[in-house]
N, C-alpha and C positions, 0 to 999 in steps of 0.2 A: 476379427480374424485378419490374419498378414496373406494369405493363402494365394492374393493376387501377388505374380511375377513383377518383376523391374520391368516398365514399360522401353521399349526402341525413345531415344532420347535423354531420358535419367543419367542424373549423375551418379555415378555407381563405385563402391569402394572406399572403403576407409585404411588409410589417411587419403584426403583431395589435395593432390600436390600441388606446384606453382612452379611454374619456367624461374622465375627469377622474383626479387623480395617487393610486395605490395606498394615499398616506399620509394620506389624506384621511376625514373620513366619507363614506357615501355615504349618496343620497338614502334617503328610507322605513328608514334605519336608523338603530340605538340604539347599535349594540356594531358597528360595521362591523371597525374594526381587532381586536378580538378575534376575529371571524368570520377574518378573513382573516390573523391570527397562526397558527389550525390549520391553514392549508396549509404549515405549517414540518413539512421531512423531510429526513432525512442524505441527502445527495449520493451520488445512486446513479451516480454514475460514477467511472471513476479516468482519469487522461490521465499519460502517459509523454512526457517534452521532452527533446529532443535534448542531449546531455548529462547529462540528468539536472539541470537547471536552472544547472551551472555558467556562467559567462561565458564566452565564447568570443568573439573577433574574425573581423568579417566586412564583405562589401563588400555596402553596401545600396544599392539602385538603387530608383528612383520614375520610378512610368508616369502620368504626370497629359494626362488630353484632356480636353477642352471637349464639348459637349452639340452634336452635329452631325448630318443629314437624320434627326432623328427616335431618333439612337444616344445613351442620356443616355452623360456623361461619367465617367469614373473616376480614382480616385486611391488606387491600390496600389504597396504596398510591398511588394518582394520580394530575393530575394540572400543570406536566412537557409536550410542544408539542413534541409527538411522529414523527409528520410529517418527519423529518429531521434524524431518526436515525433507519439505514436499515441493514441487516446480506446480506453476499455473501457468496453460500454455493455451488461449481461446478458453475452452470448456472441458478439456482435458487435464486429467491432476496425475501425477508424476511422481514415484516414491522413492525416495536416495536406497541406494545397494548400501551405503554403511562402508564400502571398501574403495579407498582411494590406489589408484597405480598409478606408479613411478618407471617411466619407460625415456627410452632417447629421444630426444624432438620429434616430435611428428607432423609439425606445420611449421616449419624453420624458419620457412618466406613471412611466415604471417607474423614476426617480431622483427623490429627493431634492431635488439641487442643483438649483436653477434654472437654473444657468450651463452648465451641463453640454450644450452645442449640435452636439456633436459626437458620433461612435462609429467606435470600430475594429471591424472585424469580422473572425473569422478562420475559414473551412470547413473540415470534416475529412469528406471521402467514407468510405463503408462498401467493405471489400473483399473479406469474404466471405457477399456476399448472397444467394448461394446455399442456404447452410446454415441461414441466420438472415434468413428473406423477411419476417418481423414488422416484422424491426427499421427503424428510421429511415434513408433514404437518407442521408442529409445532417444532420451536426450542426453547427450554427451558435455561435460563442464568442463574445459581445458586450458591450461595455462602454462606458460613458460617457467623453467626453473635456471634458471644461473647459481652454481655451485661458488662458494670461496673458499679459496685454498687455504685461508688463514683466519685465524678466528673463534668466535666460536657462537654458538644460538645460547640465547638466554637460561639461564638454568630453570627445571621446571616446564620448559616449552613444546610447542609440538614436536618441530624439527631437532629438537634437542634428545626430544623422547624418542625419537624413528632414529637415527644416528646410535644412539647405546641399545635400542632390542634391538637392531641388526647386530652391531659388534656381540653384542651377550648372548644374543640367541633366547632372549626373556623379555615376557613385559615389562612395560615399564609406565609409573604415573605420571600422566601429564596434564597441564592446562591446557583448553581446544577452544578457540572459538570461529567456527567452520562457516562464518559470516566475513571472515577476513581473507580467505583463501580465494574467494572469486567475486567480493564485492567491495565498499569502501565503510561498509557499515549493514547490518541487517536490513537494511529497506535498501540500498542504493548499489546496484550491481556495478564492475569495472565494464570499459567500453569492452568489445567481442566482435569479433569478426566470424560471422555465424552461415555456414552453407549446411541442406540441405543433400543427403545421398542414400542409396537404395542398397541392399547387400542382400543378392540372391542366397537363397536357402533351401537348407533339403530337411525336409523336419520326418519324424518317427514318431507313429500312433505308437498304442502301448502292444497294439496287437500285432508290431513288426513293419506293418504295411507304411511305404513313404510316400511321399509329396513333396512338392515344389510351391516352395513361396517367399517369400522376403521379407526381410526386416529394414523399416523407414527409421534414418537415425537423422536428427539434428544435431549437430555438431557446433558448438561456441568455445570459441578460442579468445581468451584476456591477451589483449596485443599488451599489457604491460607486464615483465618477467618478474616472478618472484626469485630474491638472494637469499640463501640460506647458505650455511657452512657443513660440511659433510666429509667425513674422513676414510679413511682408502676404503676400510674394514670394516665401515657401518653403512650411512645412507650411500656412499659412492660407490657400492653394488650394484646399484642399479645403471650402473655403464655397460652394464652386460646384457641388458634387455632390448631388444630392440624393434621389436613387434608391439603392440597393445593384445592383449586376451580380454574379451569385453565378461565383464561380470555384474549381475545384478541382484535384487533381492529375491526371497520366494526358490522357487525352482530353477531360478533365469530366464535368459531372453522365451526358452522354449515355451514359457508360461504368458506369452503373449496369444500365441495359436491356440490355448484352452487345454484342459483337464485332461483331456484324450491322448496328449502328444507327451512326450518325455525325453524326445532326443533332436537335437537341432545342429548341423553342419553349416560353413560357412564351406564356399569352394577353396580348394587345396591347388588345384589341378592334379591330381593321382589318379583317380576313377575315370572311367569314360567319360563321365558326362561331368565329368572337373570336380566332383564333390570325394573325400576320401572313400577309401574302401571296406573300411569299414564300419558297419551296420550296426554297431553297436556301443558306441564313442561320441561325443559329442565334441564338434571340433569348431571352438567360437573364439577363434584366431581370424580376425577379418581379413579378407582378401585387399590390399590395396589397389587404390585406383589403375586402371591401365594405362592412362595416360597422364604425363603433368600438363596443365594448363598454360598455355602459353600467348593465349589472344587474348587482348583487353576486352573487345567484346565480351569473350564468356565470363570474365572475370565480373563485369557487368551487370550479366543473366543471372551468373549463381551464389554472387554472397553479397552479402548485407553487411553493414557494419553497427552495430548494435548501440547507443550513446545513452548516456543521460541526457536530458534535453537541455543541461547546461551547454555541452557540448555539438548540438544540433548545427551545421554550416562549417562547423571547423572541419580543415585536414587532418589525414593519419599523422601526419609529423606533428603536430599542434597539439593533436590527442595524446600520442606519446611522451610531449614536453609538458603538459597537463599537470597538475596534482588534482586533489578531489574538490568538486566543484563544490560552490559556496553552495548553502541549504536556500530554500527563496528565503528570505526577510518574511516574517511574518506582520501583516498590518497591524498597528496601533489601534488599541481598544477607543471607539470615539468616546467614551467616560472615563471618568475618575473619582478615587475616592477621599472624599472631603470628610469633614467632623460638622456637624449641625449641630446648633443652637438651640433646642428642643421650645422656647423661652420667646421665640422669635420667628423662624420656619420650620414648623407645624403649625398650618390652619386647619381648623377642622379637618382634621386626621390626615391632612394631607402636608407631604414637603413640600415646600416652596422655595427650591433650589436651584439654579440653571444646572445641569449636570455637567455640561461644558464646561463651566468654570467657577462651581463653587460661591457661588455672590447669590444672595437674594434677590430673586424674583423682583422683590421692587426693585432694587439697587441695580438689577440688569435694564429696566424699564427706566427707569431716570436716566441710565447712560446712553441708551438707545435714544431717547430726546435729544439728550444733550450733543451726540455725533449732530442726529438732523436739523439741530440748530446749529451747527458750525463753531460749538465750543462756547455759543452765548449763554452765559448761566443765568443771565438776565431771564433770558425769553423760557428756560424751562424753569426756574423759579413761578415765572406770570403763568406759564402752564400749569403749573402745582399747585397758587393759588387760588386759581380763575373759579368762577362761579361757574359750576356745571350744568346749573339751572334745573328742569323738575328731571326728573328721571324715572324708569319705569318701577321703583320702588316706591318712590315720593305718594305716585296715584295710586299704588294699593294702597297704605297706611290711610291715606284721605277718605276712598271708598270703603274701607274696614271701621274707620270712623264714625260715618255718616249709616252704618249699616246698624254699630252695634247702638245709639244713637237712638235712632228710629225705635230698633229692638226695645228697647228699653221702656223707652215712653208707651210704644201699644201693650207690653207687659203691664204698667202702672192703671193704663185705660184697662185695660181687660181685669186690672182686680178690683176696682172699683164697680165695674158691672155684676161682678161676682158676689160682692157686698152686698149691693141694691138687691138682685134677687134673693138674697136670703133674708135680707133686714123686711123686707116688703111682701109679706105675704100673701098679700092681695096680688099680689103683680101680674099672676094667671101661670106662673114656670110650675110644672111637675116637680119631684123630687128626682125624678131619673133623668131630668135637662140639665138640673143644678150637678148634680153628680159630673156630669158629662165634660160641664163645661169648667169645671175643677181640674177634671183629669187634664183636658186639653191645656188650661194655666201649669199642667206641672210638666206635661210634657216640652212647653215651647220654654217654657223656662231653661229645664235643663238643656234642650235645642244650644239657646244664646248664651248659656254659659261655656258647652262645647267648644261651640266657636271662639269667642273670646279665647280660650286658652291655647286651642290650634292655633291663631294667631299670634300669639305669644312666641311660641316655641319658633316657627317659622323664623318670624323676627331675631332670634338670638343664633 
């Protein structure tokens, strides 16, 4: 819920003006643009566009009225699905209105360009305010527009398509990719000069009864102007607008206070207590700020400059001579892929490859000799041929020898005994001793023949 008032303090009002343009020095200072180059910080937000910033074709429609009993006029653009294009702000998520306006500059100081007499603007409501009541009602997406008098926008294109349904008064199809109006690419937002303001409110339960509370808007403005061409009778109607009317998705902003409320006032100054007077109108024409800012101090307190971290340490003048910063360099894979010799490396199932570079295993191990002898191919030849002498394979084969060896000859002894007692009747053996001792000649037999073969296989 918004139901808490603008605290004594708050910045209050939208548009937050400026004595004079950002790029400027400003008065009683020496170093003003280095003062205000440390408000440069990475872009703490991320935003998801429908698609994923691909093109897609769609039918744009334009709602342009005139300035009538007191209602200023607008000129929105809408006909793009909003569904698919969300802000991430902390642990807050944020859902595009789907409806861009076209209004007269509303942070003039905050560009560069002088020409730049226009701004789109684009809202994205919060929608789970419950969990996350800190966070910002309303984030506002704003950028300069620079009009050309000659020319004309590519056929097929957005601006192209907003320029003929005004003149026609009809949709019209266009190509959109709503990744390019406030970033450099769908993952990489433009630099933004982003403050922070409060806009007191008079909201309406369903059952008449009002209250007082406010709506928290973040506000980013792209310090780089977008050109577009626009002709008297189409998009350059919107030189007649001169307020913003803030609009969003669902019910609108009033669908931040909950289910209950259905009518939400912004102050007019009419009514006593500054809000209109009438009770049953929703009037979301924001009050602007009461005062322009004109101390570098406050300029300090309350806005930030938003960057890619390409840009992190640079000036606003730097930022605006800028194009879009290079992507990082991706690191090189530490492998590579060679062709093996199936013939050669594969040893028992195993490659015997340096990955690094391709070369067999030996042929890496003879070169690595050959470095630590200093290129003597002498001394790693006499290495390669040297007698290694016993090794711990040497004294199995010897102990497997002498094992099976032994084996063998007490087998021949033990059939011989076997002999005697049955050749010898007299001998004094049972028939269940001679039995026994048969069994026991067939068991060690098969025993030493066991072995012998496990050794075998070992060996190979």
């Amino acid at each position: 819920m918004s139901e808490v008032q603008c605290r004594a303090g708050d910045t209050t009002g939208f548009p937050v003006t400026l004595a004079q343009s950002l790029y400027k020095e400003w008065p009683a200072t020496n170093d003003a643009q280095r003062q205000i180059q440390s408000l440069t910080v990475p872009t703490d937000f991320s935003i998801q566009w429908l698609n994923n910033g691909i093109q897609a074709n769609t039918t744009i429609s334009v709602r342009y009225t005139t300035s009538s009993g007191g209602i200023p006029g607008v000129f929105q653009i809408s006909g793009f699905n909003p569904d698919g294009s969300t802000i991430t702000f902390g642990k807050a998520q944020y859902k595009c209105s789907g409806v861009i306006s076209i209004v007269q500059n509303q942070h003039p100081m905050f560009c560069r360009d002088n020409f730049a007499q226009y701004e789109m603007i684009l809202a994205f409501q919060i929608i789970n305010k419950a969990t996350n009541p800190s966070s910002p009602d309303i984030i506002l997406l704003c950028r300069p527009i620079s009009f050309q008098s000659s020319g004309s926008n590519p056929p097929n294109s957005f601006w192209n398509a907003v320029d003929t349904a005004t003149f026609r008064n009809a949709p019209q199809t266009a190509s959109i990719d709503m990744s390019t109006f406030f970033g450099y690419n769908a993952s990489m937002l433009m630099p933004m000069i982003t403050y922070q303001t409060c806009m007191p409110a008079k909201v309406f339960k369903t059952d008449g009864t009002a209250s007082y509370g406010s709506l928290r808007m973040r506000v980013n403005v792209v310090t780089d102007p977008l050109r577009v061409f626009a002709s008297e009778n189409g998009l350059g109607k919107c030189s007649s607008i001169r307020k913003y009317t803030l609009i969003t998705s669902g019910n609108g902003p009033v669908g931040v206070f909950g289910s209950n409320y259905n009518i939400i006032q912004f102050k007019d100054g009419t009514g006593a207590d500054e809000f209109p007077n009438q009770k049953n109108t929703s009037n979301l024409v924001p009050n602007a700020a009461p005062n322009s800012i004109s101390a570098l101090a406050d300029v300090l307190q309350k806005f930030e400059i938003l960057v890619p971290e390409a840009f992190l340490g640079k000036s606003l003048a730097e930022i605006a001579n800028s194009s879009k910063p290079k992507e990082p360099k991706k690191k090189k894979r530490p492998f590579k892929c060679y062709t093996i010799d199936p013939t050669k490396d594969i040893v028992d199932g195993q490659i015997m490859v340096d990955p690094t570079t391709g070369q067999s295993l030996k042929d890496t191990q003879k070169q690595d000799i050959l470095d630590a002898a200093g290129g003597d191919i002498s001394i790693v030849s006499g290495q390669a041929n040297a007698d290694p002498g016993i090794m711990p394979g040497d004294i199995e084969s010897f102990l497997t020898s002498i094992i099976t060896f032994i084996g063998t000859i007490t087998l021949l002894s033990y059939v011989g005994f076997i002999a005697y007692i049955f050749l010898h009747a007299d001998a004094g053996y049972q028939l269940n001793t001679k039995i026994f001792h048969v069994v026991m000649f067939i068991v060690s037999f098969i025993l030493l023949i066991l072995f012998c073969v496990n050794v075998e296989k070992t060996d190979n």
